[in-house]
Every structure is written in C-alpha cells, then in structure tokens.
N, C-alpha and C positions, 0 to 999 in steps of 0.2 A: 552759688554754684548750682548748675542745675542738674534736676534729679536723677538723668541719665548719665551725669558727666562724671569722670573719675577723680578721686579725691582730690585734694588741691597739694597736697604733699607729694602723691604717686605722680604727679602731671610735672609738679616743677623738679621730679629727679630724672623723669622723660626728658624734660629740655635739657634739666643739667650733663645730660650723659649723652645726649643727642650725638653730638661727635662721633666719640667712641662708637655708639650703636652703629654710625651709618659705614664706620669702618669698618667693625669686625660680624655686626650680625649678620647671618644667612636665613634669607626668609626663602623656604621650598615647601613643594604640597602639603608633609607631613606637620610642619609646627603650624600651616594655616589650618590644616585639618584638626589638628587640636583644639584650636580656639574657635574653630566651628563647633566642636563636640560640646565646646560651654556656652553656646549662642553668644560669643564676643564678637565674633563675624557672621554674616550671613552666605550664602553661597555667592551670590553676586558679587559683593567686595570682598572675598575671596577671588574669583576670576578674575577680577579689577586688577586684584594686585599682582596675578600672575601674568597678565597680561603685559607690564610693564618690559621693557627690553632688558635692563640691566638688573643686577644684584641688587644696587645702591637704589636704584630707585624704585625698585621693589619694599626694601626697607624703608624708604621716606616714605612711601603711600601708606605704610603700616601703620608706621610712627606719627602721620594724618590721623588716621581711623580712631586710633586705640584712646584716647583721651574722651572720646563721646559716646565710649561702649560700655560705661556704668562701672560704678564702685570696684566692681570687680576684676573689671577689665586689669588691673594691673598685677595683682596675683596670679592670674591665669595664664597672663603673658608671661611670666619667671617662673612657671611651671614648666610650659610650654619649651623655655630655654631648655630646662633641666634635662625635659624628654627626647629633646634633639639633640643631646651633647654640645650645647652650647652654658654650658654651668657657668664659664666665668663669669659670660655676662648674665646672668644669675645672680651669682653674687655681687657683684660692680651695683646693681641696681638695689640691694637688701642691705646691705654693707651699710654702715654710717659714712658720710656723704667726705669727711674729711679723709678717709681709707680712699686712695688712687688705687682701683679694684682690680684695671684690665694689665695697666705695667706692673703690678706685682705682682698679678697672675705670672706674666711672663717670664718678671726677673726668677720667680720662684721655679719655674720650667724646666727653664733654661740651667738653673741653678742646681736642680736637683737630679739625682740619680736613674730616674724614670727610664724604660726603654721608649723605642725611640719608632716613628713610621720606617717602614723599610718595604723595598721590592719584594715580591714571592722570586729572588733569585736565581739565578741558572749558576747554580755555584760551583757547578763541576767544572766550570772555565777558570775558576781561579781560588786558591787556597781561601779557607775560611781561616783570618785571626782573631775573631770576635765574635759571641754568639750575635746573631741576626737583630739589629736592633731595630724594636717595635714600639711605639706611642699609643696609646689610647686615654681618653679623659677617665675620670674614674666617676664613670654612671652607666648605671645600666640601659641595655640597648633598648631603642625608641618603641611606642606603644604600637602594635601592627593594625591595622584599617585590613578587615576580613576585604574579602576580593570581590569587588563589587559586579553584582548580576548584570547579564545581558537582559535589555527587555525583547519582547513578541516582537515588539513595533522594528527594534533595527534589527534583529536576524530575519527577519523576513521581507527589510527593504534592502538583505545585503546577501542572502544565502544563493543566491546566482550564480554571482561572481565569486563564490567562493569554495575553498574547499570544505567538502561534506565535514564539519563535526556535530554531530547529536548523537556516536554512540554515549552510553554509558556504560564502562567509562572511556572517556573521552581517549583514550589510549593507553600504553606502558611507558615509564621512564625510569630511566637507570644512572642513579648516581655512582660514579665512582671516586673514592676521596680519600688523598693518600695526604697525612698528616705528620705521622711518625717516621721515619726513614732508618733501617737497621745500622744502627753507630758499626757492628763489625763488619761490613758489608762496604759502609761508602760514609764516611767521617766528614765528605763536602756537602750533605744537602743536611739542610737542620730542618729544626720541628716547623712544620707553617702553624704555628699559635695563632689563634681564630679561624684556622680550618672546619674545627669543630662547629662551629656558630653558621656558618656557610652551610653546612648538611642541614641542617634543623631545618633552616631558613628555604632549602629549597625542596626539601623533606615538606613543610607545611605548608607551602603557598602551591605546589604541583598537585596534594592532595586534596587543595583545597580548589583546584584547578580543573577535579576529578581525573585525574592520574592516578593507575596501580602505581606505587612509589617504591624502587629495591634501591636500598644504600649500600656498600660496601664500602668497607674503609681498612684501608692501609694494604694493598695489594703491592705483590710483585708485579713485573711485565709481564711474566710469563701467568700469571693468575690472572690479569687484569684482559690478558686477552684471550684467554678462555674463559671468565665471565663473559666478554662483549659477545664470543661467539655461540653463549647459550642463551642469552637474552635474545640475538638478532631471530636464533630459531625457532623461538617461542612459537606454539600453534593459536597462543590467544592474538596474535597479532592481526590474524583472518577475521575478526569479527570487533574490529577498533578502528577508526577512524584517525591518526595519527601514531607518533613513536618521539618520545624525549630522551637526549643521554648528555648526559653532565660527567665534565673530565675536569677533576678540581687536585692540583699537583705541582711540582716545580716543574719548570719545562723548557723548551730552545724550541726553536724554531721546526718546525712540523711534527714536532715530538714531545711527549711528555714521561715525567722521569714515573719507575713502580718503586717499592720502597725497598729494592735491591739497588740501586742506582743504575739501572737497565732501563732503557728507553723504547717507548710503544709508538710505532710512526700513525701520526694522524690519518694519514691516507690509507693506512691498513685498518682503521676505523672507520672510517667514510665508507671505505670499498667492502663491509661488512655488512652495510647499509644499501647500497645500489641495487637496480635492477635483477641484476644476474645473480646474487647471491642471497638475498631476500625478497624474494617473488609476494610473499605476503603481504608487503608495505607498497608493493606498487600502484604508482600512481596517488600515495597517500604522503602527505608531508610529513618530516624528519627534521625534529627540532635539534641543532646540538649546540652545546654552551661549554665553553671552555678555559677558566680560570686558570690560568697559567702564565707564565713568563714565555716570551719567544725571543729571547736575548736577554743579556747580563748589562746593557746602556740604559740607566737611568735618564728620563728626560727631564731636564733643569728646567723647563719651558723658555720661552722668549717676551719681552715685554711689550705688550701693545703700545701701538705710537698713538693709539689716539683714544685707549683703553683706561679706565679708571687709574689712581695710583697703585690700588692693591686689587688682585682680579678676586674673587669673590668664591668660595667652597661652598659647599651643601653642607658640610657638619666641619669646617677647619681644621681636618683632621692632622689625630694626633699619631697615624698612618695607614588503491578499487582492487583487494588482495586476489591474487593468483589471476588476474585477467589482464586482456591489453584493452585499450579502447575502441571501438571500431567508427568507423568513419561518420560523424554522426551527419555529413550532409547526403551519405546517400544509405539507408538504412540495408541492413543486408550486403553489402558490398564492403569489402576490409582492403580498398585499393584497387588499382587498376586490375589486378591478377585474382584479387577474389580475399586472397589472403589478411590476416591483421596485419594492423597497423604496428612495425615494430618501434621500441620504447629505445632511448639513448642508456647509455652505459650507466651514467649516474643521472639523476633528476630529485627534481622535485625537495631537496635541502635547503636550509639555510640552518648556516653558524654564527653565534657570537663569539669572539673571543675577546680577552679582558684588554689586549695590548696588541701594540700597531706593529703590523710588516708592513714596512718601505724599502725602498733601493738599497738606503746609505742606515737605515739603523733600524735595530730588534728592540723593542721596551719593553721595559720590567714592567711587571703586574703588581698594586700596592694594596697592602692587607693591614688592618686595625683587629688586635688585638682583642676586642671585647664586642666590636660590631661585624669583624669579618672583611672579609675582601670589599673593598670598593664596587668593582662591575656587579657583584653578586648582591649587594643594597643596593645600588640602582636598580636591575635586574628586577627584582622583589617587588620593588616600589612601584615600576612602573606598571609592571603584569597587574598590581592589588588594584591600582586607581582607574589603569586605562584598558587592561584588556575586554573589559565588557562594552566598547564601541572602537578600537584600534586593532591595526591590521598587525600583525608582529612584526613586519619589515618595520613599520612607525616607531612601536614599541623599542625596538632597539636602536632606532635613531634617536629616537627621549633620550635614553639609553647613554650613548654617544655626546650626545649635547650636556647630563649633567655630569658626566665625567669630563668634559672639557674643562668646566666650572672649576675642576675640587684643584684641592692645594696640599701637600704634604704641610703639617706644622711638628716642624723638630727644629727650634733655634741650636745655632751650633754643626749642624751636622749636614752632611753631604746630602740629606735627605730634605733639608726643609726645601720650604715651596716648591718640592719636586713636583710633577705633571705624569699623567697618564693619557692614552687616548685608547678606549676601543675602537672596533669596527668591526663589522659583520659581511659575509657572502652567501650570496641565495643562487639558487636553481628553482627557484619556486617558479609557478607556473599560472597562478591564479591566487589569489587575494587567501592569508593564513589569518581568518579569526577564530577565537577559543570559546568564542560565546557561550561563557562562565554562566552556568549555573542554568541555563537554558534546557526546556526539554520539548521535543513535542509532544504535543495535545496527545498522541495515543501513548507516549512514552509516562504518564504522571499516572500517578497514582489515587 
C-alpha cells in the first residue's frame, strides 16, 4: 500500500458501500469544505468536484479522490458525514460490515415515533388535527465557514457597475421572527420549531456581513407593523449604504401571519420601503428575505424522464439618501426644464422568498427542526462562501438551484420526498455586491 494511500480495510468498505453511497450521499460546498479544513482535498479537486452536473456524479468523483488522500482520509470523511447531517451514512461505513446500515436506518425511521419534515403552513385554511409534523436527524447543526472577504483586486475591478457599498456599517437590518403564536387568539397556526435556529443564523452571518442587526421575535400585526414603521424612519439610514429586512412567519400569499393570527400585507411592507415614504434609502438597494408559506399545496415534485432514479438533497432532509440623481450626461442640467430627474414610485429591491407563486399553485415553505428552514440554510451558505465575488441576484439563484436539489425525507407520510422551490424579484438597477469585509484605504485603520 502506498504511503499516501488509505488503509486497505477503510478502501475495501468504500467499495463495499459504493452503492449505497452513490445513492444516498450528498456531496455540497460545506462537507467538501470540511475535508478541505483537513487537507483531504485541496481546492482544485474541490472545484473538480463541484463542477460535475449531477449529484451522483459529484459523489463518484469523491469516492475517486478519497482512497489516495492518506490514512486519514477515511475518518475525515465519516466526520464530515456527521457534520452535514448525513450520520447514517456515518454509521453504514463504522458499523461492522455484516450490519445492512442504510435499510436499518430506514426501517428504524420509518418505524419510529420521530416528528416528521412538514411545510411552515398556512393553516388557517384548514383545521389543524395534528401537531405539525417535523423530522430532523439527531446531530447538531453543520460547522459555519466565517464569510469569506472581498479582495482590493475585485472590488475595484467591479465597483462601477456597482452599487456603492463601503459604509461602515454596511447598512441596517431588521429581523422580524414570529415562532410562537397566541393558543387563545388562533388555535390554527402552531409553534414553527426551528424558527429559533433561523434568527441566530441570520442574526450572525448579517453581522458578520457588517449589518447593525435588530431581531424581534413573536410580534402581533399590529406590532410588527409599527416596528417596520420605526425601523424604515430610522435617521442612521442617511449615512449607510444599503437596508436588509427578514419576515420569518406562517404566511398566504402576499401576507404574512403576527402571533395574533392577524395578517401584514407584503406590499404595505415594500411600500414602507419606496421612494416616497423613505427618502433616506433612495436610490440605495433594499435587501428583503421572506421565510414563509404563500399557500397551504405542498409540492410532491414530478420525476425526471431522463433524471437519475433518486434526485439528490443537500442534507436528505428529515424536513444616495435624501437626493435624486441629476443627469449625469449633462452636468448642471436636471432635464430638459432644468428640474431633477424624478425617481419611480418603488425602485431599486429585490426579494427572496422561500416558496413559489405560480398561476395554478401557492407552496409551502419547509422547515427542519434542529437546522431550520431550508431557504434560510441555503441563504446562509451561499452569502458565507460566495458573497465576496457574486452579485446577490446570483447569490439567490445558487439559492434557487440548491433548493431545487433538496427532498423532504419522512417515509410514511404525505411529506416525504416533498419539494420546494424559491424564487426571487428585483427592481435593482445596477449590480448588488456586499464586498464583505472590504474597506477603503482611508476607511482602515
């Protein structure tokens, strides 16, 4: 055996499990960046492997690599499971070899009493007879990758086209995050269990984003929109370059529910944010992020005709202030009449929201218990690894693409292999980088 090579036991339980692995493992940024953190890979086959099109054959490049990446390579790798919520296969590969690891997993699953993946539902449309069934593996949530710096070199082959960010700080954002809902008030919306994990999560990655960060949690309607209306007045808004606001809730379609079972229309939030009503943020981009259900249809998905047998999940879950612009081709001139240039009613947004509005159907928003909402760990992931050279339109098409990936895992239940899709809408105007951790040369200290 040679000296870089992995054991000869850990190599033939590789092949022996091969199968199973190319079935169920999910290889994504964070368990390649793990095995980066141990020099099992190096960046480059890292990229290699993300490069690949599919799921599956992302996992076969891995399951290439990982036999000539040294003794250690194979501990690293069932760490690595551990820390992605992928334990069974964890155990399937530690287990004594005569133990069938991944269908016992299953039968045990399925077998047991566990809650279960479920929608952030709109449950005021139909009697609740059951508390809200939710799944999660029993590990704790993945190790977070600090948010990787912008260099000189691309903010300054990208700050053109772009919008100004180098205050410090980078702007204000405002979570609002209703988890508990008053039982004497409204008996249909239950607890969103992992709501909590959501705030942290977007609590630290915005801070660390350099965002002032204000959390609120478990508001009424009528609270939630006198908060929005004292945050949008905020006078530090005049000397920041941006504005973030996170609506994390049960919700229907352009509304989301307060913890009175009272409903806040989205557009009375957006229009809080416009031109006319917050002259401070004009012309300055207005992040908003929206965790919620816009319908009570779950989506079963539909099976590719030319798509793997099993489609593949990320973790298999178990569920320019106070001014207008003047014309800048003719300086001194604000139009033909002399006057500025006036601003459109709303500008310069863009929204994520967790779940799809279409013609024919509203979809549920899907939440894991112990890691949180699905969009909002994507969300996370994508801003930690990519925002120090992607534009946020991109960022939320990552976004979009690994939630296309995921899979509800609840055998048994109306919920397994259920599907989700975000999607987002911009009024942006020019290119929205957050060029993390960037300052300029007079700004350092």
């Amino acid at each position: 055996m040679l000296e870089c090579g992995m054991l000869e036991r850990d190599r033939q339980t590789l092949k022996r499990r091969s199968a199973s692995l190319l079935k169920h493992l999910m290889v994504d940024e964070m368990l390649l960046m793990l095995l980066q953190a141990e020099d099992i890979l190096t960046g480059n086959m890292a990229e290699s492997i993300m490069a690949e099109p599919t799921s599956q054959k992302r996992s076969w490049h891995l399951l290439q690599i990982l036999p000539k990446r040294g003794p250690g390579a194979f501990s690293c790798f069932c760490a690595a499971l551990r820390e992605t919520n992928q334990q069974f296969l964890s155990d399937m590969l530690t287990q004594c070899p005569e133990r069938d690891g991944v269908e016992r997993h299953m039968k045990r699953l399925s077998d047991s009493s566990l809650p279960l993946s479920t929608p952030e539902e709109a449950a005021a449309k139909r009697a609740r007879t059951q508390e809200s069934m939710e799944f999660s593996l029993d590990a704790d949530s993945p190790i977070k990758s600090p948010v990787l710096p912008c260099s000189a070199d691309f903010y300054h082959s990208h700050c053109q086209k772009a919008y100004s960010m180098t205050s410090s700080p980078r702007g204000l954002a405002l979570v609002i995050s209703n988890v508990t809902f008053d039982p004497s008030v409204t008996t249909e919306l239950d607890t969103r269990k992992g709501g909590e994990v959501d705030n942290e999560v977007l609590r630290k990655v915005f801070t660390e984003l350099d965002y002032l960060v204000s959390l609120h949690v478990d508001l009424t309607a009528e609270a939630m929109k006198s908060c929005i209306e004292s945050f949008s007045r905020r006078p530090d808004h005049r000397a920041v370059d941006s504005c973030v606001v996170c609506l994390l809730s049960h919700g229907v379609e352009g509304a989301v529910y307060g913890t009175d079972g009272q409903l806040l229309q989205l557009d009375w939030v957006f229009k809080a944010f416009d031109n006319a009503h917050c002259p401070l943020l004009q012309n300055k981009p207005k992040m908003f992020f929206i965790q919620a259900c816009r319908g009570d249809e779950m989506d079963v998905g539909v099976e590719q005709i030319d798509g793997p047998i099993r489609t593949g999940s990320p973790s298999c879950e178990q569920r320019d202030a106070g001014r207008e612009r003047q014309n800048e081709s003719h300086p001194g001139q604000g139009g033909h009449d002399g006057r500025r240039i006036k601003l459109p009613q709303r500008s310069d947004m863009i929204c994520g929201f967790a779940s799809l509005k279409g013609q024919r159907i509203s979809t549920a928003a899907m939440r894991n218990t112990k890691k949180g909402s699905w969009f909002i760990q994507d969300l996370d992931m994508a801003l930690r690894l990519h925002a120090r050279d992607t534009h946020l339109a991109d960022i939320l098409m990552q976004v979009n693409a690994r939630i296309k990936e995921r899979e509800g895992y609840a055998p048994g239940t109306p919920h397994h292999r259920c599907k989700e899709m975000s999607e987002f809408t911009s009024s942006l105007c020019k290119d929205l980088y957050l060029f993390p951790k960037y300052r300029l040369p007079s700004m350092q200290i």
